[in-house]
C-alpha positions as CSV (number, residue, x, y, z in Angstrom):
1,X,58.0,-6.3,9.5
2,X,57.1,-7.0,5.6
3,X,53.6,-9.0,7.6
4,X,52.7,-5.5,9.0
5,X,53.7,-3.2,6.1
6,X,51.2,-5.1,3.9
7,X,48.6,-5.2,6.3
8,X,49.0,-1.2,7.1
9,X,48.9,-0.9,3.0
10,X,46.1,-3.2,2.1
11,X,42.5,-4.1,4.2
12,X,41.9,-7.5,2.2
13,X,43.9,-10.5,3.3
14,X,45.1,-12.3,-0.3
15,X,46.1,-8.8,-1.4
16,X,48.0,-8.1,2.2
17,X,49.6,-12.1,2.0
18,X,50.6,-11.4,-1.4
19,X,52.2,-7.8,-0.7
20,X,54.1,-9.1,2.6
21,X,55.5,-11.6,0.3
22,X,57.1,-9.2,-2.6
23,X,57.9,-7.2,0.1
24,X,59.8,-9.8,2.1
25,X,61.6,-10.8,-1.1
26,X,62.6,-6.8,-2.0
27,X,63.9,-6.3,1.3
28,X,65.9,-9.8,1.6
29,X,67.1,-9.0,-2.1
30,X,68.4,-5.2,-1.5
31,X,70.1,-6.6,2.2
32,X,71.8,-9.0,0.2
33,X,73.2,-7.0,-2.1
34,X,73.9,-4.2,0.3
35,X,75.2,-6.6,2.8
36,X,77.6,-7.9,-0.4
37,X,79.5,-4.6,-1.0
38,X,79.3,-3.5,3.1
39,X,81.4,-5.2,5.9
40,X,78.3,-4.7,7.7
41,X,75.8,-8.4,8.2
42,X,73.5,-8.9,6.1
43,X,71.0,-8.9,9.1
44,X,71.4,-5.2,10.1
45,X,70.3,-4.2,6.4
46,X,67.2,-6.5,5.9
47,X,65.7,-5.1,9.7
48,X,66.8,-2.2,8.7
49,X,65.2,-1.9,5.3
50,X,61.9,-3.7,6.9
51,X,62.0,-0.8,9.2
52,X,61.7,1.8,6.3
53,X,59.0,0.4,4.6
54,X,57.3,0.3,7.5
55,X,57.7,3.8,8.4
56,X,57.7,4.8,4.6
57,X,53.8,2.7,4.7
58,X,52.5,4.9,7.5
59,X,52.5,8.2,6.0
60,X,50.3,6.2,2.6
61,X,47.7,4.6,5.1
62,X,46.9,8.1,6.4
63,X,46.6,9.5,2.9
64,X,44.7,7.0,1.4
């Protein structure tokens, strides 16, 4: 998910491997910590937060 976020937000491919990776790290981060305070897995909160961007990255491509 954080590969296709940063392709749907950026056309050139260092800026898109570069984005994917601080995005990948955010969302592995936040489920962590999430996952830390939740009895949930820390699995359902990284897809889940992967998910969002994604969707969240939609709406910006159109836009922009």
């Amino acid at each position: 998910m954080p590969a296709a976020t940063a392709q749907t937000l950026a056309a050139r491919p260092a800026l898109s491997l570069a984005l994917s990776v601080l995005i990948a790290l955010a969302v592995t981060w936040l489920g962590l910590v999430t996952a830390y305070y939740s009895p949930y897995p820390i699995g359902f909160y990284v897809t889940t937060f992967a998910f969002a961007a994604y969707v969240l990255a939609n709406p910006i491509r159109s836009i922009a």
